[in-house]
C-alpha positions, 0 to 999 in steps of 0.5 A: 321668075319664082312669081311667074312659075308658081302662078303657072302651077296654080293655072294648071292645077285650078283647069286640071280640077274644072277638068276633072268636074270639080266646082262649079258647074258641077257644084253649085256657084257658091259651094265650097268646091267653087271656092277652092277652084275660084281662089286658086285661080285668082289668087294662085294664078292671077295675083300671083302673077300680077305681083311678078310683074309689079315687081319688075315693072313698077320701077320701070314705070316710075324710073325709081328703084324698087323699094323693099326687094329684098322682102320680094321672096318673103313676099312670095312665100306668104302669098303661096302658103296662104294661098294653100291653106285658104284654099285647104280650108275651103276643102274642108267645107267640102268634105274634107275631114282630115282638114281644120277650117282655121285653115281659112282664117290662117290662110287670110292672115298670111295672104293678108300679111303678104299683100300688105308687104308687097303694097308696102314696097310698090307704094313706097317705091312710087312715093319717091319717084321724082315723077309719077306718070298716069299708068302708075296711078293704075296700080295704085288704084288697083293696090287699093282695091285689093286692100278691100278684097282682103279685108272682105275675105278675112271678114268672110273666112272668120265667119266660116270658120266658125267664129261669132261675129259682130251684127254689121261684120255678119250683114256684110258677110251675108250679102257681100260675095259679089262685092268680095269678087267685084272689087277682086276681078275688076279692081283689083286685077284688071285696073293693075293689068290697064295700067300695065298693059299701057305701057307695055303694049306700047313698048313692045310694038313700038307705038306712040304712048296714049296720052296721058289725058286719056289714060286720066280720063280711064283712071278716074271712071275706074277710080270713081267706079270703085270708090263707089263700090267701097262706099256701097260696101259701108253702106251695107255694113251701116244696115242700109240700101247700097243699090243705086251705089252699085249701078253708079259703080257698074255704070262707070266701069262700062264708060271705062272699059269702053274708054279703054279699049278705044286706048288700045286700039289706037296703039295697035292702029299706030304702031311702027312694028307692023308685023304683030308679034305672038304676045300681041296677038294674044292680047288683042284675043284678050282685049277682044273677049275683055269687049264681048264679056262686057256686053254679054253682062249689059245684055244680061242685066237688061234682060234679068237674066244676070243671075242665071249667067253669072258664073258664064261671065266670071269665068270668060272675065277671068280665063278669056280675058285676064288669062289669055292676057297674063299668057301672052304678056308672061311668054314675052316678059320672060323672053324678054328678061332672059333677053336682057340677063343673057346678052343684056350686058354684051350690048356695045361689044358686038352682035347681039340677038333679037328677042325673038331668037330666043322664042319659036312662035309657030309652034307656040302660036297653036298653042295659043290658039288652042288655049284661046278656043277652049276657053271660048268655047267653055264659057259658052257652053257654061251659057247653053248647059253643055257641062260635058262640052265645059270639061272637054274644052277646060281638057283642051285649056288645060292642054294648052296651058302645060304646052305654053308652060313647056314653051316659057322653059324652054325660051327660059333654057336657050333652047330655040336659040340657033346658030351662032347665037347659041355659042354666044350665050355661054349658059342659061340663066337660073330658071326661079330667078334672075340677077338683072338690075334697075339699070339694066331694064331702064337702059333698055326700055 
């Protein structure tokens, strides 16, 4: 819960900055205001999150206790320092003068030393599972991409701050921005959250798994897509031409995403829960900006117009689809783990409420919806230069957000449980952390 709570204040202070016209569009796309708001959100936010939710679920992918919990709220700590001083640092290039720019490389460091910790845990934990299922594979590719996004970064924030580098390491650094942001947004994030969303999509609506051939079938062109990256970025570091690498890599995370969508749409048209629940609307408004942002940047390549949308593209990647994603899928794993703690351990011994006692989805569902047409409406004003529309529509995201936050504490304190319900539950679990076992989460699942 402290992974999940952290990362919704980063989401709220990284639209409260795009509100208040800091970064880009106001700034231009590789300033170092932009800095500052795009690693707040991907690093704050995003990863943030995306380290909750490995943490919970991987030992429920792989049925093996989670290796190393006990390093989770050290995990934690480094990843939020390191993202304030990263973060600082890059205030610092933009005029800050009260502040150091070895705040970069320090910032890196401990981000550095908090990813190789929490890789540590999730890879060890899935090496000695008994049996690893495809989804698990997701993770694993992801990790790796992540691996190199970091190593990137640190290479990115020595040469900021100031510091001499080798020839090959100052070639990379030049050019290497987009690779920096590709293999963080795409291999990163979103080959976790595919490997994720498998699963839970199909838990919490009650549909047939995908199979495991189809999910191979999505790993390895998203393998293979960012092994190709990788390679590209040696090639760059050896001084050579890595462009047909990249289109090979941009080719191959097309065919998945198409692939992957095909999955997902099957597991909403067989689904035994017809009625959708709030969190599975929202992803489907995911998926749904996921599948227009990819050909928005195919129609922007073959028209050449890439370089002038490109900040439009990154910001529907990450706030239309990663986030609107992580939102519903966070209002329900939260509803679900206070579920679990509070009357997880009273099943057998009577009535028990549903899961959806504990959440008020009409309300919640404007909200929502709010958050999902503000974001649309801000990327598409990022395309046409309406920059007063962007920050009027980042206001409304931003909104949104802190009512959906008000939402996550207020399912997180029993406070839309009803009647007889409520008398059930002697009292509400802590709001930063739970004390819910393996057991409990596979006994259910």
């Amino acid at each position: 819960m402290g992974f999940f709570a952290t990362s919704v204040a980063f989401l709220i202070a990284g639209l409260g900055l795009l509100t208040a016209g800091y970064g880009y569009p106001f700034a231009p796309l590789r300033a170092p205001q932009t800095l500052v708001v795009v690693h707040m959100l991907a690093l704050g936010w995003l990863s943030m999150l995306m380290w909750g939710a490995l943490f919970q679920f991987v030992p429920v992918l792989v049925n093996a206790p989670l290796q190393g919990e006990n390093t989770s709220l050290a995990v934690l700590g480094l990843l939020v320092v390191g993202t304030v001083l990263l973060v600082s640092g890059f205030a610092h290039m933009a005029g800050t003068d009260y502040l150091s720019p070895v705040l970069l490389p320090a910032g890196a460091f401990l981000l550095c030393s908090g990813f190789s910790l929490g890789i540590y845990g999730i890879v060890l934990t899935i090496l000695r599972a008994s049996s690893v299922p495809v989804s698990a594979g997701f993770v694993v590719g992801g990790l790796a991409g992540l691996a190199m996004t970091a190593t990137l970064g640190v290479a990115f924030t020595l040469g900021l701050s100031g510091m001499r580098l080798a020839e090959p390491v100052a070639r990379i650094t030049a050019v290497g921005v987009p690779i920096h942001a590709a293999l963080g947004l795409v291999g990163w994030l979103t080959l976790t959250a595919a490997g994720v969303s498998y699963r839970l999509l199909s838990m919490f609506m009650l549909a047939p798994e995908v199979s495991q051939r189809r999910q191979k079938n999505v790993l390895t062109l998203g393998a293979i897509a960012l092994a190709a990256t990788m390679a590209g970025a040696l090639v760059l570091f050896g001084g050579a031409d890595a462009t047909a690498l990249f289109w090979s890599a941009g080719a191959l995370t097309v065919a998945a995403v198409i692939c992957y969508a095909g999955d997902m749409f099957e597991i909403y048209r067989t689904r035994k829960r017809r009625m959708l629940e709030l969190n599975n609307q929202v992803a489907a408004a995911g998926l749904a900006s996921l599948a227009f942002t990819t050909l928005f940047a195919m129609v922007a390549i073959v028209s050449g117009t890439l370089g002038d949308w490109l900040g439009a593209l990154v910001f529907l990647y990450a706030m239309s689809w990663l986030t609107t994603l992580g939102l519903g899928k966070l209002y329900k794993i939260v509803s679900f783990l206070t579920w679990l703690e509070v009357f997880g351990p009273k099943l057998g011994m009577g009535e028990t409420p549903r899961v959806q006692d504990l959440v008020h989805e009409h309300r919640a569902r404007w909200w929502f919806a709010i958050y999902v047409t503000g974001t649309w409406i801000a990327g598409l004003s990022l395309i046409a230069a309406e920059h007063r529309l962007f920050r009027l529509a980042c206001a409304a995201a931003l909104l949104a957000t802190m009512a959906i936050a008000v939402e996550i504490w207020r399912i997180r304190k029993l406070k839309d449980l009803r009647g007889k319900w409520r008398m059930l539950a002697v009292e509400s679990p802590h709001l930063l952390s739970t004390s819910i076992n393996r057991q409990q989460r596979q006994g259910v699942l």
